[in-house]
N, C-alpha and C positions, 0 to 999 in steps of 0.2 A: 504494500500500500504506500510506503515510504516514495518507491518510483514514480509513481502514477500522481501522488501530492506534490512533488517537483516537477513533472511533467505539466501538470497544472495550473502551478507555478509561472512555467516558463510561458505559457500561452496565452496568460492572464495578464502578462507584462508585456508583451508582445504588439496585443491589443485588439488587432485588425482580425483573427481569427475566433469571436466569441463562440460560434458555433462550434467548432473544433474545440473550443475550453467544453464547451456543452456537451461536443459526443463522449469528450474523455471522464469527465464528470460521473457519465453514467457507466462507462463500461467498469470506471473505479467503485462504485456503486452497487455494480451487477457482480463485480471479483470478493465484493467483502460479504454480499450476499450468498455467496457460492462457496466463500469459507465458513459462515456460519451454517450452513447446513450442514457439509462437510465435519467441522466438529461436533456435529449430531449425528456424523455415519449415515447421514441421508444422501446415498445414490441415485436416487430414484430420477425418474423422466423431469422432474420439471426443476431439478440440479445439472441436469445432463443438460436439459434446452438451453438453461442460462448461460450457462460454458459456451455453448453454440454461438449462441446472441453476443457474446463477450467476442469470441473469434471474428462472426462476420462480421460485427462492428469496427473491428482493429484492423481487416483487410479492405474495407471500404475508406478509414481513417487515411491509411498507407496508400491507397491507390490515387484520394485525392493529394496528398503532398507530392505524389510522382509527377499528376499533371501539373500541380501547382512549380514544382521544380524543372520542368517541362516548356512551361509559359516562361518562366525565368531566363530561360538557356534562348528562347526565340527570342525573346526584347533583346539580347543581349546581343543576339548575331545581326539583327535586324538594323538598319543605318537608321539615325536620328532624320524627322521629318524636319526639313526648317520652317520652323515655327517660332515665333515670339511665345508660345505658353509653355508653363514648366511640367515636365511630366509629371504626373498623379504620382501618389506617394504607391509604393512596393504594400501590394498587402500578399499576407499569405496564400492565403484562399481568393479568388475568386466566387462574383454574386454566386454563379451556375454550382461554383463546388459546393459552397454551403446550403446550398438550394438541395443540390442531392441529398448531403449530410442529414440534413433536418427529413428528407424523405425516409432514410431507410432508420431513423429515428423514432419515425411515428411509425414506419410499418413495425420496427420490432415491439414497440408500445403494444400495436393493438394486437399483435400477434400472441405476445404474452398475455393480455388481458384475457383473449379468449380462451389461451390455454387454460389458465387459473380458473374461469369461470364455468369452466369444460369440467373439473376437477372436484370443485365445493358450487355445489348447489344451495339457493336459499339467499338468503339478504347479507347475513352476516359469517364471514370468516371464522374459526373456532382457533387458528393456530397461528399463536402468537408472530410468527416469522413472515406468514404468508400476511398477515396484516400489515407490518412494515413493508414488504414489496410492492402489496398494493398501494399504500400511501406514498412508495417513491414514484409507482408509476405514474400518482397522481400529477405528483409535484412535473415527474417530467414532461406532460403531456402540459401544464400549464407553462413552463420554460419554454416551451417548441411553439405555444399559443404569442410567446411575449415575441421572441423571437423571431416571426415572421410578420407582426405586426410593426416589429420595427424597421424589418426591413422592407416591407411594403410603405413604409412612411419616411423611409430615409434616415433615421434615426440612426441606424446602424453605421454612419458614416464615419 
């Protein structure tokens, strides 16, 4: 967890990649969830799914920093336009990447939702664990609500 709170760290200082602070947030989120089961000797399918959700999210994470270092290497080869304006500041991400980001975000949200609600029938959860997971999901589904609100408003600039 140490890793993942400095990697947090760094992306939170950074600035320009909130979403990216966002995805890392949750996969740090979903690894402490997966050790607490884990120290309950819970194998079961919906520790396995988490693990899953934790991976795809890290190979989606990596694949946007590849295009993002990618865009990087092209402005670089690319000759300056002559122009009186100064180019835009270097962000990490791009709008498109964190636009993905935030998609496979809400898909693993809702995927887990159903899984969870697939599982325990009824209004109320009984097991203390699954109650904190459902309350992060909540949380995250509200971050990913702020989130694109800000970026549909520009705020995110």
């Amino acid at each position: 967890m140490k890793e993942a709170n400095k990697a947090l760290q760094l992306l939170e200082a950074e600035g320009s990649a909130v979403v990216f602070a966002m995805a890392m947030e949750g996969v740090r989120d979903d690894a402490m969830s997966v050790e607490k089961r884990l120290d309950k000797y819970d194998t079961a399918d919906t520790t396995q799914q988490t693990e899953q959700s934790i991976i795809d999210q890290l190979v989606d994470m990596i694949e946007a920093l590849k295009k993002a270092q990618q865009d990087i290497k092209d402005k670089q080869n690319k000759p300056p336009q002559p122009n009186n304006n100064p180019p835009p500041p270097n962000r990490l991400l791009d709008i498109l990447a964190e636009l993905k980001l935030i998609r496979t975000m809400q898909v693993q949200i809702n995927t887990r939702t159903k899984q969870q609600s697939a599982k325990y029938q009824g209004e109320q959860a009984d097991d203390p664990l699954l109650q904190d997971e459902i309350n992060n999901l909540s949380k995250r589904q509200a971050k990913i609500e702020d989130k694109l609100k800000n970026i549909a408003t520009g705020k995110n600039q």
